[in-house]
C-alpha positions as CSV (number, residue, x, y, z in Angstrom):
1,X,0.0,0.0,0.0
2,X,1.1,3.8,-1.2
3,X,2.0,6.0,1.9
4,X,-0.3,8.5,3.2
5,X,0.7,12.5,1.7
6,X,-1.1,15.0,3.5
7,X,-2.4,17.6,0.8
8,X,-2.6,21.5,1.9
9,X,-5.1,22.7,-0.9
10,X,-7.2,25.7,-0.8
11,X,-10.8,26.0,-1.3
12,X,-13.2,29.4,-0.8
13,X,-10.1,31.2,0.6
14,X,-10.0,28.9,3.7
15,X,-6.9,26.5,3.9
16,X,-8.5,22.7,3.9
17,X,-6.0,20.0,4.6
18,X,-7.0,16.7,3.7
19,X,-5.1,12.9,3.9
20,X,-5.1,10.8,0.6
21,X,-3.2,8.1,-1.3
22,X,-1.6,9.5,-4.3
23,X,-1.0,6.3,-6.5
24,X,0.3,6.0,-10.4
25,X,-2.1,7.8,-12.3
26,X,-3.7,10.2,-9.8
27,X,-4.2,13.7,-10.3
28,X,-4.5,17.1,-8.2
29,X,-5.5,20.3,-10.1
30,X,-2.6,22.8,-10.0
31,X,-4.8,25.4,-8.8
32,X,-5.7,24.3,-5.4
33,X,-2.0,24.3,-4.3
34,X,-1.2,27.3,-2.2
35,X,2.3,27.2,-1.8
36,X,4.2,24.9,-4.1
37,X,4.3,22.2,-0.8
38,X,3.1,18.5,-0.3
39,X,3.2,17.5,3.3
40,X,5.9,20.2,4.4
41,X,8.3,19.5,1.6
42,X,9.1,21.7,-1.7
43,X,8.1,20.5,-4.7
44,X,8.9,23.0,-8.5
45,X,6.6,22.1,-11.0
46,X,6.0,25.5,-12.2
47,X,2.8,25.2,-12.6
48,X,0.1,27.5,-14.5
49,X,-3.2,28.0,-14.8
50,X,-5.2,25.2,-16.0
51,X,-2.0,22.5,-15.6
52,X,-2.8,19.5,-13.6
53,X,-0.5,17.4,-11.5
54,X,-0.6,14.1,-11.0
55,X,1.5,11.0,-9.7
56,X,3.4,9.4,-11.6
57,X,5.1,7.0,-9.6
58,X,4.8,6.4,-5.7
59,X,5.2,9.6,-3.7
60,X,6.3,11.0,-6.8
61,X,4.3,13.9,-8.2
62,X,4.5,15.4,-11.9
63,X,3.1,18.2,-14.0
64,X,0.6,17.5,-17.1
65,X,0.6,20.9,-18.9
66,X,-3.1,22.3,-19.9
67,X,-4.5,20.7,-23.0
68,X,-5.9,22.4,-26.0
69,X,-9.1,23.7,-26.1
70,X,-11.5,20.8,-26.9
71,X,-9.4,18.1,-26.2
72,X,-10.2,15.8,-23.3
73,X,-8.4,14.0,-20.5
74,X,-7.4,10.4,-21.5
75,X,-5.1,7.7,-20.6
76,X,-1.6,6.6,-22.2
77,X,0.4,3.9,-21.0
78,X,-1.9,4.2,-17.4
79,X,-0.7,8.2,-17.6
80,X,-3.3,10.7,-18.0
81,X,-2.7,12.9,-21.2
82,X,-4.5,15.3,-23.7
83,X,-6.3,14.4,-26.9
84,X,-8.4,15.2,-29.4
85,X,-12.5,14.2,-28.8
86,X,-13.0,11.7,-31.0
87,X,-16.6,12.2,-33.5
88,X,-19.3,10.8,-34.6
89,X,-20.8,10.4,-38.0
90,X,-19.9,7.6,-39.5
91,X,-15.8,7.7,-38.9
92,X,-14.1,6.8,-35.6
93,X,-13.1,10.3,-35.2
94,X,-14.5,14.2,-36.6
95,X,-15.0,14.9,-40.0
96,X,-11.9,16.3,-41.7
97,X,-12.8,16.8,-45.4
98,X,-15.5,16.1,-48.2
99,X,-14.8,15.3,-51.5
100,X,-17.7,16.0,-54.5
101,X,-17.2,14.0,-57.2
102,X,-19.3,14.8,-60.8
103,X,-18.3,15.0,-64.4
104,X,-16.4,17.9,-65.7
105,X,-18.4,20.1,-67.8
106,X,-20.9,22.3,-65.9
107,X,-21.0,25.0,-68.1
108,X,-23.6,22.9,-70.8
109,X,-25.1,20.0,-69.6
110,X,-24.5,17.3,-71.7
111,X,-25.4,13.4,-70.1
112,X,-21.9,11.9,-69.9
113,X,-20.2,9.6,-66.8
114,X,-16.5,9.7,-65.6
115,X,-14.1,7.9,-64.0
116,X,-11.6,9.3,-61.1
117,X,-9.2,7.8,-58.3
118,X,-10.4,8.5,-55.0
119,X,-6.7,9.0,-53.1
120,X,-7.2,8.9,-49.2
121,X,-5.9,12.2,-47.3
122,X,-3.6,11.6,-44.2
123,X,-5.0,10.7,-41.0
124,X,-8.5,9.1,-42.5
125,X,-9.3,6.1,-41.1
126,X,-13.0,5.6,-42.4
127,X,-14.8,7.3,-44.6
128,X,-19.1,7.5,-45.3
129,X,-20.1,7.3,-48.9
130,X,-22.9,8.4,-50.9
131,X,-23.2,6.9,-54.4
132,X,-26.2,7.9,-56.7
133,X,-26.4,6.3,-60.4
134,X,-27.8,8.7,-63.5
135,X,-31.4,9.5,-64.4
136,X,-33.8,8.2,-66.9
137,X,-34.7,10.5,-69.9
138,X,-38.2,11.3,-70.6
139,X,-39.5,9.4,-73.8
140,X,-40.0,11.1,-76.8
141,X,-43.8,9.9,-78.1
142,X,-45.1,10.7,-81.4
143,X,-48.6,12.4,-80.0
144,X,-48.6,15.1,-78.0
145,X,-47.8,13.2,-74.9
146,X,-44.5,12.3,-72.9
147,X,-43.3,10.1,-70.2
148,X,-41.1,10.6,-67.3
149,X,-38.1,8.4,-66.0
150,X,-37.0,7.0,-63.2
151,X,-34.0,8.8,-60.7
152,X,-30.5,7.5,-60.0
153,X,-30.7,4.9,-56.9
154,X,-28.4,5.7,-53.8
155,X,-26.2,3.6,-51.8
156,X,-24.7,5.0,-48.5
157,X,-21.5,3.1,-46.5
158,X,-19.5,3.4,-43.9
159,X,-16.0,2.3,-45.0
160,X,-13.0,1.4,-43.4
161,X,-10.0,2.7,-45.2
162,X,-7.1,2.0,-42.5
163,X,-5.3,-0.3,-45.4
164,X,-6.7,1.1,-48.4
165,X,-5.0,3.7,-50.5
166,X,-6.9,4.1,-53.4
167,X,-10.7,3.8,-54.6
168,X,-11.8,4.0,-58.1
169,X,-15.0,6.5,-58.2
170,X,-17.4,6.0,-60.9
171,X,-20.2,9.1,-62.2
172,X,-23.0,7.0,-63.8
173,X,-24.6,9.2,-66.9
174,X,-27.8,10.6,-67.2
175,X,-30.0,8.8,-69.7
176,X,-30.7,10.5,-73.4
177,X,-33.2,10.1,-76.3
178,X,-32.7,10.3,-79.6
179,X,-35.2,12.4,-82.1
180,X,-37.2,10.5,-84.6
181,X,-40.3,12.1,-86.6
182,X,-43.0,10.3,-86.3
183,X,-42.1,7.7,-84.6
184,X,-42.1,7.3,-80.7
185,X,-38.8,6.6,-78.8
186,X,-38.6,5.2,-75.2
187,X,-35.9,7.3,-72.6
188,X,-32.4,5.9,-72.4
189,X,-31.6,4.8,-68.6
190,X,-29.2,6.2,-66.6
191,X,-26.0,4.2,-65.9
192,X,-24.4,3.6,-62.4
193,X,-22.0,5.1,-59.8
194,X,-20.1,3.6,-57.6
195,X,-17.0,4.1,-55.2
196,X,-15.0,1.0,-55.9
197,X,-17.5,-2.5,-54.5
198,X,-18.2,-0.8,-51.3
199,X,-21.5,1.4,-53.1
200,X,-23.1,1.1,-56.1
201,X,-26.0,3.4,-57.0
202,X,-27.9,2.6,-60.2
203,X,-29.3,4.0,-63.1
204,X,-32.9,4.9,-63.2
205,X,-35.2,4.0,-66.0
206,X,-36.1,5.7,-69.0
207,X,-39.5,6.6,-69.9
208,X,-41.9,4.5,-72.1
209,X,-44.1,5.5,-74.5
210,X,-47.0,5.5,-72.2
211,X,-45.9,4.7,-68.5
212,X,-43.0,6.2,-66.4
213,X,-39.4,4.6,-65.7
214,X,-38.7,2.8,-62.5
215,X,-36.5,4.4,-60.3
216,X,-32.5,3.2,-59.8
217,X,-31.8,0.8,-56.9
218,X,-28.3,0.5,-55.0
219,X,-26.5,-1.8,-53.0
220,X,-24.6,-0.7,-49.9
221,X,-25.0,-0.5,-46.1
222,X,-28.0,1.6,-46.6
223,X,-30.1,1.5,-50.0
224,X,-32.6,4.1,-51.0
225,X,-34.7,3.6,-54.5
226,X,-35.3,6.6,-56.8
227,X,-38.3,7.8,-57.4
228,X,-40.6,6.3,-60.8
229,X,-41.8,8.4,-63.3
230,X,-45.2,9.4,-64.3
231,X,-46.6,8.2,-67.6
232,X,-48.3,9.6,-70.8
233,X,-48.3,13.3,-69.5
234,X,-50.2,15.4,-71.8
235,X,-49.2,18.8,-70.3
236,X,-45.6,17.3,-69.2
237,X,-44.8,16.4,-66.4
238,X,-41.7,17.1,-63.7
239,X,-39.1,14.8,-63.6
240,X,-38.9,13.0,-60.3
241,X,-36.2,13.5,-57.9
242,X,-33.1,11.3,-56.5
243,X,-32.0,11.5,-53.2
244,X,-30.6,14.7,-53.8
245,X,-33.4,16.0,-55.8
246,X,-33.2,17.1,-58.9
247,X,-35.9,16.3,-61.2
248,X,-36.8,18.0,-64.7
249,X,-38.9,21.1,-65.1
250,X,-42.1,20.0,-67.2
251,X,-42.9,21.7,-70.1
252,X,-46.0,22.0,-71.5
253,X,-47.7,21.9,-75.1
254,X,-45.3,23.6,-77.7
255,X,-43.0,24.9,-75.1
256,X,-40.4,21.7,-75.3
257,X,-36.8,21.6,-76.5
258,X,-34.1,19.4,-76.9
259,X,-32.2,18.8,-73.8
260,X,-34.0,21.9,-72.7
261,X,-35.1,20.2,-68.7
262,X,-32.8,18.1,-67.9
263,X,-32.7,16.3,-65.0
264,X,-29.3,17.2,-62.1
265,X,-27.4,14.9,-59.3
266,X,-29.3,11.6,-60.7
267,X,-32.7,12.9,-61.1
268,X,-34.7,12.2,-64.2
269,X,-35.6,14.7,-67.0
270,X,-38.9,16.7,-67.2
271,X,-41.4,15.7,-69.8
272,X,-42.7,17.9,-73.0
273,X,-46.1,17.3,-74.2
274,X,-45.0,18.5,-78.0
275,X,-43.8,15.6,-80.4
276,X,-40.0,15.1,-80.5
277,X,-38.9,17.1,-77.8
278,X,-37.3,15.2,-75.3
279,X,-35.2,15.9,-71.9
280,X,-32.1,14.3,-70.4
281,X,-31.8,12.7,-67.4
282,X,-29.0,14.1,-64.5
283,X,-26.0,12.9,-64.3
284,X,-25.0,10.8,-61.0
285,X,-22.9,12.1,-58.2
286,X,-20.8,10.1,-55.5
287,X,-20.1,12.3,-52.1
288,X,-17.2,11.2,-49.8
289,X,-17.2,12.5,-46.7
290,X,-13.7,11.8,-44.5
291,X,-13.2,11.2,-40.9
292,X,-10.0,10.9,-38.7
């Protein structure tokens, strides 16, 4: 058993003296030491504000400067020290970084996929992922009546990146139509995106002549479908929305243009009720978000 160390301390101005065991580990708050003395002896810590001693041996005190804002006490090797407070949403630690990924031109949509290397920053341990594939185009009908797609499906996972380096990122395209007078043309599908196996997000359907696309699935810790489309919309019809929304602006009789509502971030395109006008769907997105 440790010896006994009286403690002198101060507390409301009045001198309280107390009898404890001090054993590896301990800790007395600099602050209630009047006079630099343990039990009658001398001890030069040089202690500050906000330091803390504690003991680091038997009947053997030492100083534990004051942390960082934020950080919290913890224990290293059975030694109290300072570190950070570790997070919450999906990584072991806080959120450090997010990374967008979407094809390149912005400037004039155009329904096109792409392909990057996701590179993982320093210190990331885990990483949560949001993939979402393309939308469907809406059909382009012969009458004066148009159908909707589906959106881009969404997969959402938690990975763990401690040994992994490198993930290929895929942007699924929107889908497209091609113009045909007289004749009526079902929407093109979206494709898929994905961040390497670990969340896929697929490509919602294209309009039919007379009924809407289904909406993209996804496989991945969490899974959410995108919405259908509506079908044989004589006034147009919005586009429907992915997770992220998105959807088509409808356009109604004589007011339809090529590529003129697209769908954006995997929803699908809005619908035309004029004959060979046609809308894209959005292109998909993958979202990385990065924790310590």
């Amino acid at each position: 058993m440790a010896d006994k160390i009286p403690v002198k301390a101060i507390y409301s101005g009045s001198d309280v003296t107390s009898v404890g065991e001090l054993e590896a580990g301990d800790t007395i708050n600099g602050s209630y030491i009047t006079d630099n003395t343990i039990g009658g002896s001398q001890i030069n810590l040089s202690l500050v504000a906000g330091d803390t001693m504690y003991a680091s041996g038997i009947d053997t005190l030492a100083r534990l400067a004051k942390g960082t804002d934020g950080h919290v006490l913890t224990l290293a090797s059975g030694l109290p020290s300072w570190a950070a407070a570790s997070g919450g949403g999906g990584g072991s630690g806080g959120l450090v970084s997010m990374t967008w990924y979407a094809p390149t031109t912005v400037t004039s949509f155009v329904p096109q996929g792409a392909t990057y290397t996701w590179t993982k920053p320093s210190g990331i341990t885990k990483v949560k992922v949001y993939a979402t594939g393309g939308g469907g185009a809406s059909s382009n009908q012969s009458s004066n009546t148009n159908s909707t797609g589906g959106a881009g499906g969404t997969a959402i996972s938690i990975v763990d990146v401690t040994s992994i380096s490198t993930v290929t990122v895929t942007i699924g395209a929107g889908g497209s139509s091609g113009a045909s007078a007289g004749l009526g043309i079902n929407g093109t599908s979206g494709t898929s995106s994905s961040f390497g196996t670990y969340a896929t997000g697929n490509g919602g359907q294209g309009g039919h002549l007379y009924y809407g696309g289904n909406g993209g699935t996804a496989s991945g810790d969490v899974t959410i479908m995108g919405g259908g489309g509506s079908g044989n919309l004589y006034h147009g019809g919005n586009g429907t929305n992915s997770f992220w929304g998105g959807g088509g602006m409808a356009a109604g009789n004589g007011g339809g243009y090529t590529s003129g509502h697209p769908g954006s971030v995997g929803g699908s395109g809005g619908a035309c009720s004029t004959a060979n006008h046609y809308t894209w769907g959005g292109n998909g997105v993958v979202l990385v978000e990065e924790y310590a």
